[in-house]
C-alpha positions as CSV (number, residue, x, y, z in Angstrom):
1,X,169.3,86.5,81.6
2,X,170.8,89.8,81.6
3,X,170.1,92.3,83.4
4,X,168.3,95.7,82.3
5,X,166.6,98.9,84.3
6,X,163.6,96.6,84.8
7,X,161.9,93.5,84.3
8,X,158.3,93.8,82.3
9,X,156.3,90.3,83.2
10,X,153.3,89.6,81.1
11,X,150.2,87.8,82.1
12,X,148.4,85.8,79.2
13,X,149.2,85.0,75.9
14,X,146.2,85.9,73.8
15,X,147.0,88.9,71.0
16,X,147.0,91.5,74.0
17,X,150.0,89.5,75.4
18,X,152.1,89.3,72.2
19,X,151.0,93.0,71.4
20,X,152.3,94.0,74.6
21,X,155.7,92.0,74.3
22,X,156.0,94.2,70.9
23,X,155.7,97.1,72.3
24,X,158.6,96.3,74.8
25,X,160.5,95.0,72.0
26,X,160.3,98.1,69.9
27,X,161.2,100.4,72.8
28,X,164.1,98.7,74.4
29,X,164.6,95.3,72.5
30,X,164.6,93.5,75.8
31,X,162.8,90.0,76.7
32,X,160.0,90.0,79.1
33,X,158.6,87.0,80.7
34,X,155.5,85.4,80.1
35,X,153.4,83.8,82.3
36,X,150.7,81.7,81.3
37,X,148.8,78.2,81.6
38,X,149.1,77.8,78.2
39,X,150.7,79.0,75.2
40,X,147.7,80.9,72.7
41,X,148.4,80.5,68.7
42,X,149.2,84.8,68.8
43,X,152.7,83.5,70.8
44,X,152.9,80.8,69.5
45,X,156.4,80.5,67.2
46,X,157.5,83.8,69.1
47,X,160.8,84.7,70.3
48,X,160.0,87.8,71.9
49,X,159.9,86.4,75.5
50,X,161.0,84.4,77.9
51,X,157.9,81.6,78.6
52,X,157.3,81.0,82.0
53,X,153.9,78.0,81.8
54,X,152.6,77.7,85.2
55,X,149.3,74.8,85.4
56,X,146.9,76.7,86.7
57,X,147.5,79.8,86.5
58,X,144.5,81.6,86.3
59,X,143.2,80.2,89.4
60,X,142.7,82.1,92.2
61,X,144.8,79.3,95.1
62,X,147.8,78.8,92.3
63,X,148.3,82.7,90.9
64,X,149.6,84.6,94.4
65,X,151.9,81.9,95.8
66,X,153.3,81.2,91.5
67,X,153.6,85.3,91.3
68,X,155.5,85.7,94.4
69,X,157.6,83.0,93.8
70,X,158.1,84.8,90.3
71,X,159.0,88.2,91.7
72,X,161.1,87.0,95.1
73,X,163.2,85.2,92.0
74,X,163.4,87.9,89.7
75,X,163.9,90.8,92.5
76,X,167.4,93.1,92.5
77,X,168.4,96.1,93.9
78,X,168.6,98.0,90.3
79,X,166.1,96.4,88.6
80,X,162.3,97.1,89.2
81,X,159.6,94.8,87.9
82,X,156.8,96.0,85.7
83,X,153.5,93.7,85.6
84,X,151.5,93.7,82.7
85,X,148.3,91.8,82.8
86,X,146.4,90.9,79.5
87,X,143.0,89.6,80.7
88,X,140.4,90.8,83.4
89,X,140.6,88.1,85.3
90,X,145.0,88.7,85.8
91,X,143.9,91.9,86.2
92,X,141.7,91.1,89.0
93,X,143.4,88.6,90.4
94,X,146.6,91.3,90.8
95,X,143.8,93.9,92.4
96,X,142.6,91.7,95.2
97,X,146.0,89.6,95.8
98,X,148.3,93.4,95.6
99,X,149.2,93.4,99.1
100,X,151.0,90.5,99.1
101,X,153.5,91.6,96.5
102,X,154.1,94.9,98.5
103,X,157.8,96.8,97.4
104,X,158.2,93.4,94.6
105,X,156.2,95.5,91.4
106,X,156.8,98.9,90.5
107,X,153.9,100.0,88.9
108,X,150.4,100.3,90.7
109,X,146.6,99.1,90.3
110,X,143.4,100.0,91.0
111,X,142.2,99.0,94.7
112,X,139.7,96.4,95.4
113,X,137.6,98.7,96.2
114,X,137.2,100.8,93.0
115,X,137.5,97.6,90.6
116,X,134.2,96.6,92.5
117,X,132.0,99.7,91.3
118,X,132.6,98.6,87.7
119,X,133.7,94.9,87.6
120,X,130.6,94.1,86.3
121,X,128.6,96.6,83.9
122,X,125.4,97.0,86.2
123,X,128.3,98.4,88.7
124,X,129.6,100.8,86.0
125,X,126.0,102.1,84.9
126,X,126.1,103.2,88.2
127,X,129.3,104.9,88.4
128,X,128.2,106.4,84.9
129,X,125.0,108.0,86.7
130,X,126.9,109.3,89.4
131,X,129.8,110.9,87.3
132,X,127.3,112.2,84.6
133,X,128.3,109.5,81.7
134,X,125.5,108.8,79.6
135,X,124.2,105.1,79.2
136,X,121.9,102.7,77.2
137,X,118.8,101.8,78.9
138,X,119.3,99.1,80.9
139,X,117.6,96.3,82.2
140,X,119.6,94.1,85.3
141,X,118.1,90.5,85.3
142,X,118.7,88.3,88.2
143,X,119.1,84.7,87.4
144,X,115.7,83.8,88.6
145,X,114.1,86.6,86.3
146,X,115.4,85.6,83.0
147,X,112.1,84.5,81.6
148,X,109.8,87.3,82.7
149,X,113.2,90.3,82.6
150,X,111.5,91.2,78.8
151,X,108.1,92.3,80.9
152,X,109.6,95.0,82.4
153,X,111.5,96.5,79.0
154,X,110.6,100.1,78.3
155,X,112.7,100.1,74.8
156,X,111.9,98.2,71.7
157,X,113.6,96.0,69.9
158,X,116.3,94.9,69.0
159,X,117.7,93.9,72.3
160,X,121.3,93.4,73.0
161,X,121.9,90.6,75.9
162,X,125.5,90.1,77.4
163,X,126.6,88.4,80.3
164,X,127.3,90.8,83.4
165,X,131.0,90.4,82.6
166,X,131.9,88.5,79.4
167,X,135.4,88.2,80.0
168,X,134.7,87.5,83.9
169,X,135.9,83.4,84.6
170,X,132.3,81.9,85.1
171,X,131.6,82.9,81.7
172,X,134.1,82.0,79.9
173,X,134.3,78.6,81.1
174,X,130.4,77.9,81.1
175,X,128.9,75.5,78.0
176,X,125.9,75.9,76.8
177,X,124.5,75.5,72.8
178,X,124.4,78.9,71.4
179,X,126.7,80.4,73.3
180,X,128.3,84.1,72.3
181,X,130.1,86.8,74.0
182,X,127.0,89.7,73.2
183,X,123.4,88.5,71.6
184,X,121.4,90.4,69.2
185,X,117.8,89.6,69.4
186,X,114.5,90.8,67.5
187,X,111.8,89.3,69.1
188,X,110.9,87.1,72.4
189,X,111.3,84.3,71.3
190,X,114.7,84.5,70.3
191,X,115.4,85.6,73.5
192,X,113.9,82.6,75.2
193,X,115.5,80.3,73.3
194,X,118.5,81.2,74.3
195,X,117.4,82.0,78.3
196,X,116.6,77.9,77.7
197,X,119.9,77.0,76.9
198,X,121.3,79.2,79.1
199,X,119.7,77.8,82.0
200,X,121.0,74.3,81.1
201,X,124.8,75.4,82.2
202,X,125.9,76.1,85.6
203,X,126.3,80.0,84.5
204,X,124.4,81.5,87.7
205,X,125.4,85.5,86.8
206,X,123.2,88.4,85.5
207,X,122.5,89.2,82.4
208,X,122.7,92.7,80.9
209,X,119.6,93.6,78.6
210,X,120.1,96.8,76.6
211,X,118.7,98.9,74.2
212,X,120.4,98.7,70.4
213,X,122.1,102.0,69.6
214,X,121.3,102.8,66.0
215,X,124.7,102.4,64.0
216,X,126.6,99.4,62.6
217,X,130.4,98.9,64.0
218,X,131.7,102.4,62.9
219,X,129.8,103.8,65.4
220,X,131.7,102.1,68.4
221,X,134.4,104.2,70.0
222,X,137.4,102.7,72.1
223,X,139.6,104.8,74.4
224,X,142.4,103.4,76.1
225,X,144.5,105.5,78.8
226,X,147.1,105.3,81.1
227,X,146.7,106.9,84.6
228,X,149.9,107.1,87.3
229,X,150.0,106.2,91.1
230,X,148.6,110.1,91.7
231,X,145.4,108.9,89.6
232,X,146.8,111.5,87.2
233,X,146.1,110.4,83.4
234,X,149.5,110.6,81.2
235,X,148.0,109.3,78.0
236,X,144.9,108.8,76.2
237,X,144.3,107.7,72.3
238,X,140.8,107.5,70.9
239,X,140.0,105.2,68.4
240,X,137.1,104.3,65.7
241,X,136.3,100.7,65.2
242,X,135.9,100.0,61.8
243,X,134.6,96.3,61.8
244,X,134.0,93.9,65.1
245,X,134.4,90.2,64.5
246,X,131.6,88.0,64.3
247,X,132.6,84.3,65.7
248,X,130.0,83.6,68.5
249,X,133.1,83.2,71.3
250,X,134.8,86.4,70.1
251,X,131.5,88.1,68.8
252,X,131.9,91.8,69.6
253,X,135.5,92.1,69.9
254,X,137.7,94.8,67.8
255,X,138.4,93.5,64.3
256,X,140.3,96.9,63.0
257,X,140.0,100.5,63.9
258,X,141.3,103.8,63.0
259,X,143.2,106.3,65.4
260,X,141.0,109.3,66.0
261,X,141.0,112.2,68.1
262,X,138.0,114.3,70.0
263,X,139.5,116.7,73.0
264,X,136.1,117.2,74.1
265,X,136.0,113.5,74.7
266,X,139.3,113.1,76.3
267,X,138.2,115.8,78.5
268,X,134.9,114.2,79.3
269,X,136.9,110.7,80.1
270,X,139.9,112.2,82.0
271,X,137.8,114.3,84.3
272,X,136.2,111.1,85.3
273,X,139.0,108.7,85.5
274,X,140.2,111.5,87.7
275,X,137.3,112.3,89.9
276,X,137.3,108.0,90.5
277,X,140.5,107.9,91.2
278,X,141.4,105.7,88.4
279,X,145.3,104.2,88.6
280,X,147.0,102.3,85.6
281,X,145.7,101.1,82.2
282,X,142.0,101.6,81.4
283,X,140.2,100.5,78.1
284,X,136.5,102.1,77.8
285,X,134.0,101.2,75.1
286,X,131.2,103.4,74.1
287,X,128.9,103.8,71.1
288,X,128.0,106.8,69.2
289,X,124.1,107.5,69.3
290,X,123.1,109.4,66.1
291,X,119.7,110.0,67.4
292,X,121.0,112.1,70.7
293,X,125.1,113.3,69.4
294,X,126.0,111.8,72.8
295,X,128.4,108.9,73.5
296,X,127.0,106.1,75.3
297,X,128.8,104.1,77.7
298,X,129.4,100.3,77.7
299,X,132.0,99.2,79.9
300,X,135.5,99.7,81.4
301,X,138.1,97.6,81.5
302,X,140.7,97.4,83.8
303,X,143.8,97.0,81.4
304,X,145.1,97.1,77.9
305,X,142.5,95.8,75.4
306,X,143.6,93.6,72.5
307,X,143.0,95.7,70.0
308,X,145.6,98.4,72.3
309,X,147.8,98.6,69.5
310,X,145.9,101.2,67.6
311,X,147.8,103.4,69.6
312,X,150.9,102.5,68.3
313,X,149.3,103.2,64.9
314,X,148.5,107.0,66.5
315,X,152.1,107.1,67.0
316,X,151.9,106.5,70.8
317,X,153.8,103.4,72.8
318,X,151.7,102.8,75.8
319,X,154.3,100.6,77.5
320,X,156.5,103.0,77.1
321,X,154.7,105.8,79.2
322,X,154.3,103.0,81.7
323,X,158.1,102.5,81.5
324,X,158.8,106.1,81.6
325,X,156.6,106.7,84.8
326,X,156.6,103.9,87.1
327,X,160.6,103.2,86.5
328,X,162.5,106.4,85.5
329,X,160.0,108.8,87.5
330,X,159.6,111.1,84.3
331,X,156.6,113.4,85.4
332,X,155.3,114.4,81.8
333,X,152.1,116.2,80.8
334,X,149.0,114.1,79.6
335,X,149.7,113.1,76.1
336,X,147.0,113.0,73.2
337,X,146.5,110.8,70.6
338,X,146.0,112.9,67.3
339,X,147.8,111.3,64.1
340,X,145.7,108.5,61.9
341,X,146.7,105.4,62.0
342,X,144.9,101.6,61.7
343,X,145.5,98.6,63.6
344,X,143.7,95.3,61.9
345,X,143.4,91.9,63.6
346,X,142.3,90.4,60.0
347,X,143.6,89.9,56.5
348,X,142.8,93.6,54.0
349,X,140.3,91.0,52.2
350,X,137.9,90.8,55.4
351,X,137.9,94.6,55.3
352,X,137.5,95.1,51.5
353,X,134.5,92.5,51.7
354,X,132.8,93.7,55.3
355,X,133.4,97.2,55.7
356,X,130.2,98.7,54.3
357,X,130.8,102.4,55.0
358,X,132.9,103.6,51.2
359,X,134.2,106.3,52.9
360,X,135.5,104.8,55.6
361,X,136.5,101.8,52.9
362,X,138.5,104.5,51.2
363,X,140.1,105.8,54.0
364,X,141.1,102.2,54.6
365,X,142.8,102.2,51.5
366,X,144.7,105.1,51.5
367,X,146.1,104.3,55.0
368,X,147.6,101.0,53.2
369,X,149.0,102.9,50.7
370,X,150.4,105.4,52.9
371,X,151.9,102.4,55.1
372,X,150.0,103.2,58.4
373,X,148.3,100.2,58.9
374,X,149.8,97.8,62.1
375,X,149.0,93.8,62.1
376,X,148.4,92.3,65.4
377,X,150.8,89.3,65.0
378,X,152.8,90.6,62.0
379,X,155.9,91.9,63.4
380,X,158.8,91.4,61.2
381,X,161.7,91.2,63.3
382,X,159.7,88.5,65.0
383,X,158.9,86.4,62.1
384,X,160.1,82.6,61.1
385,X,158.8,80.0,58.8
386,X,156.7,78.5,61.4
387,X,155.1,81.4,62.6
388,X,154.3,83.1,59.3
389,X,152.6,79.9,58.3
390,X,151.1,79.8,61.7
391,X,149.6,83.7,60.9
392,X,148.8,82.4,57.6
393,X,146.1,80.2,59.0
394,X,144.8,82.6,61.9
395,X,144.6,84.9,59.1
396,X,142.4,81.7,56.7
397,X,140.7,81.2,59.9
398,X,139.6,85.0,60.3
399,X,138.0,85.0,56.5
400,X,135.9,81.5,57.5
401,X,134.2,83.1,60.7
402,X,133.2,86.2,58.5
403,X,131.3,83.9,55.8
404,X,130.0,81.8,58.3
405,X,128.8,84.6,60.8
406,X,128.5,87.6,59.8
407,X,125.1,89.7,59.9
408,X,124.0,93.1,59.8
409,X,123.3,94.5,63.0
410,X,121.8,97.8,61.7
């Protein structure tokens, strides 16, 4: 392999991962690895990285002793090594296991103890109250109190119900009939119903039950930011969701959104990454409350998000103020997203069909006429016969979940 300034290793290989290796590619049209259990469909077909499949990956006794093997491999005097993780749980697993790659990685991560004021969103309400971020009214139900958590609920319905972390391990591999990543609920009993099932799995977390912010999926806000060893933030891009995807295991997530920009927001957000102490990539959701004209805070992740690459549409290359930070030691000024751009995850007929706002819908248009629009997984110096057929059917695949599951959540 030859041999470059630095060596960017990915962990994952969902879209995040294969955004992330895009980002490195347009930059400096080097390799990175990529470590993973398994090979996703977004890499599938992809010769932007070297593929490094470790069994087990994701597991807490494999991932240190795999890493470090990794790195100790990989290490040379001019070369630093740049870890990238793609999922909260390679994100956490990098937190608590840091020490033990001391002087291997170049670029730094939040310490255990600040990932555990907001690993799970109860733990970030709180961290919201203290730094003055508004919130949805809450309720935190223990395991033992899912049947009777609805007594206490001083809000009306609808009711939104999500696991304490969704993304968090337990979750993702518990099985239970009915399961989603966030549940919308009108009444009791549709809430019981699912606490029933629920109850039948081995899931043993807490479940987050929230008021419903007026506002279908144009009122969701993402900002994603990049914050150096100091805790000093060196980039931040606000952007608009435009549509969320509907499949019950991916229910929630980003489907397409527009680059925005708010400096009153950034402000608001950099002052508190700041005041925490907040080092590397962060990806914050919120919701935009008609009724109040405040932002309301849902959770903050502790790396890129999948959808990251509406950045790139705002004309911004997070990897690359990574790069420029952590390996070349460029001390720049915080940098604003401000140019429109979209970033889409499905096919222009999912957004012609679902997006119910027209003037958002024309907006839409206008940025595919005018070129800005960025696909996931549609990367043309990447592209082969197998893969563009392989897109071809994620792409069929995105169009079935939205006949089959899509509702209005207004």
């Amino acid at each position: 392999m030859k041999t470059y300034d630095f060596l960017p290793i990915i962990l994952g290989s969902d879209e995040n991962a294969y955004g992330n290796a895009r980002l490195i590619h347009e930059a400096y049209q080097i390799k990175p690895l990529l470590l993973c259990t398994r090979l996703l469909i977004p890499t599938m077909n992809s010769q932007l990285f070297h593929l490094v499949q470790i069994d087990r990956f994701d597991h807490d006794e494999v991932f240190p002793g795999a890493l470090l093997s990794i790195l100790e491999k990989h290490a040379a005097d001019n070369q630093k090594i740049v870890v990238i993780p793609c999922s909260d749980y390679y994100a956490s697993l990098l937190t608590r296991h840091y020490s033990k790659f001391k002087g291997l990685i170049a670029n730094h991560f939040i310490s255990e103890e600040l990932l555990d004021t907001f690993d799970t969103k109860d733990k970030f309400y709180q961290l919201c109250e203290r730094h003055g971020l508004d919130y949805p009214k809450t309720i935190v139900c223990q395991p033992h109190e899912r049947e009777t958590a609805l007594d206490k609920m001083s809000f009306d319905f609808p009711i939104v119900v999500k696991p304490e972390n969704s993304n968090a391990y337990d979750y993702l591999h518990s099985d239970f009939e009915g399961k989603k990543k966030v549940f919308f609920f009108h009444d009791k009993n549709e809430y019981l119903k699912m606490v029933t099932s629920l109850n039948r799995s081995d899931y043993q977390g807490k479940l987050i039950i929230q008021e419903f912010i007026p506002g279908g999926d144009d009122a969701m806000r993402v900002m994603n930011s990049y914050s150096d060893e100091n805790g000093k933030v060196k980039l931040m891009s606000l952007g608009q969701p435009v549509l969320e995807e509907y499949a019950p295991k991916t229910l929630g997530n980003y489907a397409a959104i527009i680059a925005r920009s708010d400096m009153k927001l950034y402000q608001q957000i950099k002052t508190f990454l700041e005041e925490i102490g907040y080092v590397g990539f962060s990806n914050i959701d919120m919701k935009y409350d008609s009724r109040t004209g405040k932002y309301m805070m849902f959770e903050i992740n502790p790396r890129m998000g999948r959808s990251s690459l509406f950045v790139r549409a705002a004309g911004l290359n997070m990897i690359k103020v990574l790069i420029d930070n952590v390996v070349y030691g460029k001390e720049e000024e915080c940098v604003y997203g401000n140019q429109t751009g979209m970033w889409t995850n499905v096919p222009k007929s999912v957004l012609n069909r679902y997006v119910s706002n027209s003037k958002l819908l024309q907006e839409i248009h206008e940025l595919y006429k005018q070129k800005k629009v960025l696909k996931s997984l549609w990367y043309p110096p990447d592209l082969n016969l197998k893969r563009i057929i392989r897109i071809a059917r994620y792409n069929n695949g995105h169009v079935k979940n939205f006949r089959e599951h899509y509702f209005e959540k207004q």
